[in-house]
Steps between C-alpha positions, in 0.01 A plus 500: 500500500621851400509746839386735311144325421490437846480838592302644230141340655536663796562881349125532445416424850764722611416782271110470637632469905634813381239673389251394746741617759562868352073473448426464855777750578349754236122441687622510853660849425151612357300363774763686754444800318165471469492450944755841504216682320228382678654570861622853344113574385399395863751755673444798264193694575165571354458753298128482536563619866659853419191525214258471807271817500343648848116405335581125427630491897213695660256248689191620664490392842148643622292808557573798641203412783635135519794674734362635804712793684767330728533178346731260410377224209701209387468412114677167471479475136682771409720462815458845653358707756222820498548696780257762527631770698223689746519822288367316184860417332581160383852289496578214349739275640669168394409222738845343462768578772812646395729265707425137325178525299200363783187638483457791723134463756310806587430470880206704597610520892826624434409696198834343333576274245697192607718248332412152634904428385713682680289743706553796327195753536418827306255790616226587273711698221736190459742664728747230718437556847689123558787342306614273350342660201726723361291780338128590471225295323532583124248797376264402166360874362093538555325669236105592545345542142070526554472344883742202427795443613804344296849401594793550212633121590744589256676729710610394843700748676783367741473789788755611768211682679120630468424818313215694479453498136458112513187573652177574236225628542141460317405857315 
């Protein structure tokens, strides 16, 4: 037998271990390219969220008249507060503590919110009166438009301390 008819079988199978090998090589570079763009797309933000417009984050959370003076009124879809100062002004506040994220309680006897977590409480304007928290509640802007009242969701304000002008009152 000539060595060289030996060998000469065995080139096709080479030749194809070959190619299969730089195949799968070619596809796992596409399919780890493909992952790289897909985790990019995840981490790089919306751009729908800097198109959002105050009227398509308005929500109407009740009547004027639904608020009596000197009351506090938990909305737990929307995940905020209406206080309704005696005067006739209305806040809105963020139910969510500042410190980790619980749900803040509205205590009538103490006239405070409290966190169940970490016992952090906040007078009526979202103002700390007891750490851990480390700032006020977080102010949503109230706008009255014919005896409702709406909250701009789309807008929450991270506050170092109350203002008057977060206060509004009905016309």
């Amino acid at each position: 037998m000539n060595p060289e008819r030996k060998n000469h079988p065995e080139e096709p199978a080479e030749g194809r271990r070959t190619f299969m090998r730089r195949l799968w090589m070619i596809l796992g570079i596409v399919a780890l390219a493909e992952l790289l763009w897909f985790i990019l797309s995840l981490l790089k933000p919306s751009r729908e969220t800097h198109k959002s417009r105050p009227a398509d984050t308005l929500r109407v959370i009740g009547s004027v008249e639904e608020f009596p003076a000197g009351s506090v009124t938990p909305d737990r879809v929307n995940r905020l507060y209406i206080v309704r100062e005696q005067d006739g002004g209305f806040l809105a506040l963020s139910l969510t503590c500042p410190h980790l994220g619980c749900s803040v309680l509205w205590n009538e006897e103490s006239r405070q919110f409290d966190c169940p977590c970490h016992s952090s409480a906040f007078d009526r304007r979202g103002m700390v009166l007891s750490s851990p928290a480390p700032r006020p509640l977080d102010y949503l802007p109230v706008i009255i438009q014919e005896g409702k009242v709406k909250v701009d969701m789309g807008s929450i304000t991270k506050r170092k301390r109350f203002e008057p002008n977060q206060i509004t009152y009905a016309l």
